[in-house]
N, C-alpha and C positions, 0 to 999 in steps of 0.2 A: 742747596741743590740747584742745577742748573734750570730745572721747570720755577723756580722761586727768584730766580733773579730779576733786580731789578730792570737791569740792563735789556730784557728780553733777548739772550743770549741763546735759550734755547729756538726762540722765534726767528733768530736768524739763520740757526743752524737747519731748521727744516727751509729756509727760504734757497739757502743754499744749496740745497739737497736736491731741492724741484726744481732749481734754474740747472742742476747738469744733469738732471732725468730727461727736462724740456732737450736742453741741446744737444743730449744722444739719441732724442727722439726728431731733431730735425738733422742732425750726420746723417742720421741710418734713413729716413725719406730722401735724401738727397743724394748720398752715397749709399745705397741699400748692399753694396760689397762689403762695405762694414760690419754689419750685424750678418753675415754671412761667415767671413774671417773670422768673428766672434765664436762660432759655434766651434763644436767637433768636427774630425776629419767627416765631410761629406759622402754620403753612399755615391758608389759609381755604377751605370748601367755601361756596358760597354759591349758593342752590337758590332756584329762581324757579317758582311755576305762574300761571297764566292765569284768570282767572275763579274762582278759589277762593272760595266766601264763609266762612259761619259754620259751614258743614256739615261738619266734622268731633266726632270722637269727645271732643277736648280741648278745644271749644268749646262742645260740645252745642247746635247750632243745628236736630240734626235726627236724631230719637232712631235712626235707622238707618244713620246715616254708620257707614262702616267705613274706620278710617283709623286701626289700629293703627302703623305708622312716626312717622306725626307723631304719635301720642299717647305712644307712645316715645321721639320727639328732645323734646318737651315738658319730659316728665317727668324727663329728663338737664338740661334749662337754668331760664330764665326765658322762663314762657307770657305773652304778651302778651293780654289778654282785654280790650282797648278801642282796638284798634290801628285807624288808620285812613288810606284813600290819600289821597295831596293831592289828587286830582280823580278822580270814578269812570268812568274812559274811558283806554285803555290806553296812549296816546303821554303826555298830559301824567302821569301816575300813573309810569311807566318814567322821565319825565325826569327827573323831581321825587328818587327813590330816586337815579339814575344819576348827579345835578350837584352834586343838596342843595340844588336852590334850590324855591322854593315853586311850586305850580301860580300863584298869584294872582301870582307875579313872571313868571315866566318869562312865560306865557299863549299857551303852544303847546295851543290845545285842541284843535285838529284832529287827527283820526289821519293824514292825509295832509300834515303838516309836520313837515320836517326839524328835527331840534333844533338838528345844527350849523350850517345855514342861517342863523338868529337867534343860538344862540349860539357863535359859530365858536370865542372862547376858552376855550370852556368847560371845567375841568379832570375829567374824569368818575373815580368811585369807584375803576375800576380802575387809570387812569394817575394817580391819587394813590397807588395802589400799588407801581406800576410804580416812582414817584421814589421809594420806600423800599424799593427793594431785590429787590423782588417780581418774579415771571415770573411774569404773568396770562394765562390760556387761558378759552378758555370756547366754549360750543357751545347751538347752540338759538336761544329768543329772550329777550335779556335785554332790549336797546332794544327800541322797537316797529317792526319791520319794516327795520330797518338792523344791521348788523354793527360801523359806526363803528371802522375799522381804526387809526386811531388811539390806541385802547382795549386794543389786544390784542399779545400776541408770538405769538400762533395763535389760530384761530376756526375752527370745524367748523360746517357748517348741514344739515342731512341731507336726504337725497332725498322730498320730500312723495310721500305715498301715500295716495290714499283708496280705499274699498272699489269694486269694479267688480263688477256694477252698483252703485248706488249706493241706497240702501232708497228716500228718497224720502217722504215721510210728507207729503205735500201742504202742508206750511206755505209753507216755501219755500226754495231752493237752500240758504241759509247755514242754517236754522232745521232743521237733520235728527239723526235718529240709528241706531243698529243696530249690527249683529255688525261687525268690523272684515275675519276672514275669515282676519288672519294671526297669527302667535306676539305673545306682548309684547313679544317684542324685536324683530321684525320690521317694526314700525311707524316711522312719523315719529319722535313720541317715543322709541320702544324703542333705536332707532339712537344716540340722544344716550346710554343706558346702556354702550352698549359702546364706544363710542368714549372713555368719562368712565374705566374700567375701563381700557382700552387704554393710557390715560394716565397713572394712579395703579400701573401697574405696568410702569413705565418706571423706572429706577434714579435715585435722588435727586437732584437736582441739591444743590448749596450754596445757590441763592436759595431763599427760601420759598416756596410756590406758592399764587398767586391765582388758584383755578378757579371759575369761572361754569356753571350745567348750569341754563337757561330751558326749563320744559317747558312744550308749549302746551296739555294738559289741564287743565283740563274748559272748557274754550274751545270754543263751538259749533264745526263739527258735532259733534254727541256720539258718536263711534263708538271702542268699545273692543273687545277681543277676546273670542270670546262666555263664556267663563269668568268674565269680569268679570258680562256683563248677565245669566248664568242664575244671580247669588246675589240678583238684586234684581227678582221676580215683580210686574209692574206690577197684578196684585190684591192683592198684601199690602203695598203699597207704601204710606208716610201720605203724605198731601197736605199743603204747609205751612197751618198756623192765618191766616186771613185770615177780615175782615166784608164782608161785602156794601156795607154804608154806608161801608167806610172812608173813601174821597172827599170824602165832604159837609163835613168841614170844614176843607180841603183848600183853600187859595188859586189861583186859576185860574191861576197859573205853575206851580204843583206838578202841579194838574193835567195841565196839558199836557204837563209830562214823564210822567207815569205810561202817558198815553193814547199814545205814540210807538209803542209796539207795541199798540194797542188790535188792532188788524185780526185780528195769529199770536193772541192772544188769544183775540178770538172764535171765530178758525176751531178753536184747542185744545178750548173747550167744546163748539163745535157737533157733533167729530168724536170728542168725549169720548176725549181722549189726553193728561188734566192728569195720570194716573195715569202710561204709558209715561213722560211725560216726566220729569218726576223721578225715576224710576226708571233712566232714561240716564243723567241729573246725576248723581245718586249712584254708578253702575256706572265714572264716567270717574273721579269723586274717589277712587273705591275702585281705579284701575288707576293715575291718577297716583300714587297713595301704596305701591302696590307697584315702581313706577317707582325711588321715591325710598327707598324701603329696597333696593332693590340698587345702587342710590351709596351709599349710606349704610354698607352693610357696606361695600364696597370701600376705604372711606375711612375704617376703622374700627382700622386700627394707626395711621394717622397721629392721631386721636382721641387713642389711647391717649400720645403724646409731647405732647398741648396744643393740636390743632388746634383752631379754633374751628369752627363751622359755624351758617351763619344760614339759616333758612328764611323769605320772605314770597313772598304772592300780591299783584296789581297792582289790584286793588278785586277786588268781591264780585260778586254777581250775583242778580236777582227772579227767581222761579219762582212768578210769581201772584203774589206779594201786592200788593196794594195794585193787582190789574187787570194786574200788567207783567212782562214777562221781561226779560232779560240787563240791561244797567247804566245808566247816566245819569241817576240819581235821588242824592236827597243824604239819603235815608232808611238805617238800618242795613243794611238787605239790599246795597245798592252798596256801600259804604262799609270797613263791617268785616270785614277778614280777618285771618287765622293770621298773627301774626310770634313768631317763636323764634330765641332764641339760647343757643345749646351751648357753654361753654366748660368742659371739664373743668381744673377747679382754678383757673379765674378767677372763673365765676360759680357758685354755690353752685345743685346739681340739684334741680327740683321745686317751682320758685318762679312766685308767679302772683304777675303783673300787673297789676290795675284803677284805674292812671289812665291817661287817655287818654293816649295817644302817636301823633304823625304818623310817616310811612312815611318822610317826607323828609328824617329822620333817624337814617334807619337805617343810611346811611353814617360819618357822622361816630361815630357812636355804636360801631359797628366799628372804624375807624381809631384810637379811642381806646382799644377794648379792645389791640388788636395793636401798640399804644406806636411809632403811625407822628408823625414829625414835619410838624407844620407842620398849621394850621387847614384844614380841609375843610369845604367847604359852608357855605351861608347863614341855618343855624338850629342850635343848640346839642343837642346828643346826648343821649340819654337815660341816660347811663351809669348816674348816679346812682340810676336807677330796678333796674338790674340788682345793685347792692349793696344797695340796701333798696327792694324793690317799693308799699312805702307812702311813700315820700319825697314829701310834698305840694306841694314848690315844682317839679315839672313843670308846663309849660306846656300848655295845652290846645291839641287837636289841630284844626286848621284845615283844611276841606274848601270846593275852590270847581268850579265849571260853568260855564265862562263868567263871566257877572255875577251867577251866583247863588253864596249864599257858607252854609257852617254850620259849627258851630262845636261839638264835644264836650268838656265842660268836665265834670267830678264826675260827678253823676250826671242831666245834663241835656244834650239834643240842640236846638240852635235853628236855624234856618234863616234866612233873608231872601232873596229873592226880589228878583228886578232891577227888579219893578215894585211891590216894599213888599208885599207880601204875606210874612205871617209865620209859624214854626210853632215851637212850644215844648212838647216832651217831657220827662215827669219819666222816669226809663228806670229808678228804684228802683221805680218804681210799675206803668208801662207798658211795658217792654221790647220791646214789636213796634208801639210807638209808633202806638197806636189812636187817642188824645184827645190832640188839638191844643189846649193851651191856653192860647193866643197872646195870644186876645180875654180870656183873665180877668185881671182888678184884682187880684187875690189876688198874680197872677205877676208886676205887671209891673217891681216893684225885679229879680229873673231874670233878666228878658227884657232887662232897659235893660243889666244889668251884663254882660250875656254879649254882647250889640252891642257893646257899644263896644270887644270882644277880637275883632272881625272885622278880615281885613284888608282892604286895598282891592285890587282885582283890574284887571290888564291883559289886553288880547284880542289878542294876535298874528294877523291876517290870512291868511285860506292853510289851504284844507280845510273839513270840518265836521269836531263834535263829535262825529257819531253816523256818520260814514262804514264803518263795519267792521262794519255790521248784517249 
């Protein structure tokens, strides 16, 4: 028998054994993505807000955001600092992230149209999880204003609460803000923390767990609980950087979008409450993101064995500039929001992102990280971006409204307008995209080359664009 042999054959075979225990024990300290990829597909947390713009702390869009969590899950993954929705309007933007397929394809622009009405087969992110093995839950709002049972092996939606009475601030029913009146957890939102908790300390299953948590902060009306609005004093509060003449050189379809709130507009100046109100924006982005660090800790051992966790917002949101509040503009303020992805030992912590990336492949770009089989969605992932954040063959991010279409490529913002009206931004130069400079000769090798990466857009029938005012 081999324990009898001369030779001490068995003594070599155990020496053997322990020199590739040692060297999968120094792979996995040195590449710790190893014993990560090693395991089962990873649980995924995957965190939705509402109206989020630039105005966090790891954005710096607005030197007072206070939104230490996300500058915390930031700092753990790869920050995305040029991310953009497929459309800045909250049904096509959710469908676009939920199918993979592009706003310009699908062309659900209306908030009042079903997505699986149009597209009945559609295989959505999370029952792409579902075929690989996954138990997907989720609570809140991930779709726009449907639950798509379909999608889910449980879904939670919590009891809407708004303040009684209600502040009121003369704009108008949806256009409000103030004290909420109850605890953080006490709320619309607050409910989806305890129910996310309630679930995360349930005992494991064997499947992986696909949880979804759509909070609808900082999504008008702006009302948080007053802990939140007494750190943010509407006299010490900055007003965003905006020109008076922005418009002028402004194509009369831009314009027209700009002007769609011109009215809460004026009535904000005339009742001199541009201060209050950013100062609510800010108070809900600073409650959403305490919302989202108590999942966050809760979800914080499963972290520790390789869960991944992705965070985005559904487009951005005007507070004034350029004349407009809330979204439907194809300028940075609708457009760009916070995406994060955390993956402890797949993706390397504390990596920033500045090429553009569409939201519509945030899916795929997950599925790839969690080594799901089989193609997802209609636009190729950005994985490649998450292993080297300067990888220059990413494709530039495509944004459309209808028949109006633009386009963030390097370090340039172009637009086109349904009725040829054009605008072209240098954003190394102008970043709050002041000078339009469409009409100059200088640009237009730019201008031509950034057209011709538009795509062509369809209009599905059924709603408006701006219904959720």
């Amino acid at each position: 028998m081999a324990a009898d042999h001369p030779s001490g054959a068995r003594s070599h075979t155990l020496t053997r054994r322990r020199l590739l225990e040692l060297s999968a024990g120094v792979l996995a300290s040195t590449f710790p993505w190893l014993r990560y990829r090693a395991r089962s597909k990873p649980d995924v947390l995957f965190l939705v807000v509402d109206d989020l713009n630039d105005w966090t702390g790891c954005l710096g869009g607005h030197p007072q955001a206070r939104t230490p969590n996300i500058d915390r899950l930031a700092s753990q993954g790869v920050l995305f600092r040029s991310a953009h929705c497929a459309a800045p309007t909250c049904n096509p933007s959710r469908t676009s992230v939920m199918t993979g397929i592009p706003a310009a394809v699908h062309g659900l622009f209306g908030n009042g149209i079903s997505f699986r009405r149009h597209l009945p087969n559609a295989v959505t992110l999370p029952q792409h999880f579902m075929r690989n093995g996954y138990r997907a839950i989720g609570c809140g709002k991930i779709f726009h204003s449907v639950v798509d049972e379909p999608s889910w092996h449980e879904y939670f939606l919590p009891d809407v609460r708004w303040p009684d009475p209600r502040p009121n601030n003369g704009i108008s029913p949806r256009f409000d803000w103030g004290p909420e009146g109850r605890g953080p957890l006490e709320t619309t939102d607050g409910q989806l923390v305890t129910w996310a908790r309630k679930k995360l300390q349930e005992p494991r299953r064997q499947q992986p767990l696909f949880l979804a948590v759509g909070f609808n902060h900082p999504h008008l009306p702006w009302f948080a609980p007053w802990d939140f609005l007494a750190q943010f004093p509407p006299e010490q509060t900055q007003l965003p950087a905006v020109r008076d003449d922005d418009l002028d050189d402004i194509p009369p379809a831009g314009r027209e979008l700009a002007l769609l709130t011109a009215d809460e507009h004026q009535r904000i100046l005339e009742r001199g409450l541009w201060h209050q109100a950013v100062a609510a924006y800010l108070a809900c982005g600073h409650y959403v993101d305490w919302l989202l660090g108590e999942v966050l800790r809760a979800f914080e051992r499963r972290r520790q064995d390789g869960a991944v966790v992705v965070l985005w917002s559904d487009h951005g949101f005007h507070l004034g500039q350029k004349q407009h509040w809330k979204k439907w503009t194809l300028w940075h303020e609708s457009t760009r929001v916070p995406v994060i992805f955390s993956a402890p030992g797949r993706v390397d912590p504390g990596q920033r992102c500045d090429r553009p990336v569409t939201m519509t492949a945030i899916g795929a770009t997950l599925a790839e990280l969690c080594g799901l089989a089989g193609r997802w969605g209609q636009v190729p992932s950005f994985s490649r971006l998450l292993a080297d954040p300067r990888d220059p063959g990413s494709p530039p991010a495509a944004i459309a409204l209808h028949k109006h279409r633009a386009l963030c490529a390097d370090n340039w913002r172009y637009i086109l307008y349904r009725d040829g009206g054009e605008e072209l931004y240098d954003l190394a130069r102008d970043p709050l995209e002041w000078v339009n400079l469409a009409s100059s000769s200088e640009h237009h090798d730019v201008k031509a080359r950034l057209a011709k990466q538009l795509p062509r857009v369809r209009v599905t029938s059924g709603g408006t664009w701006d219904d959720d005012r």
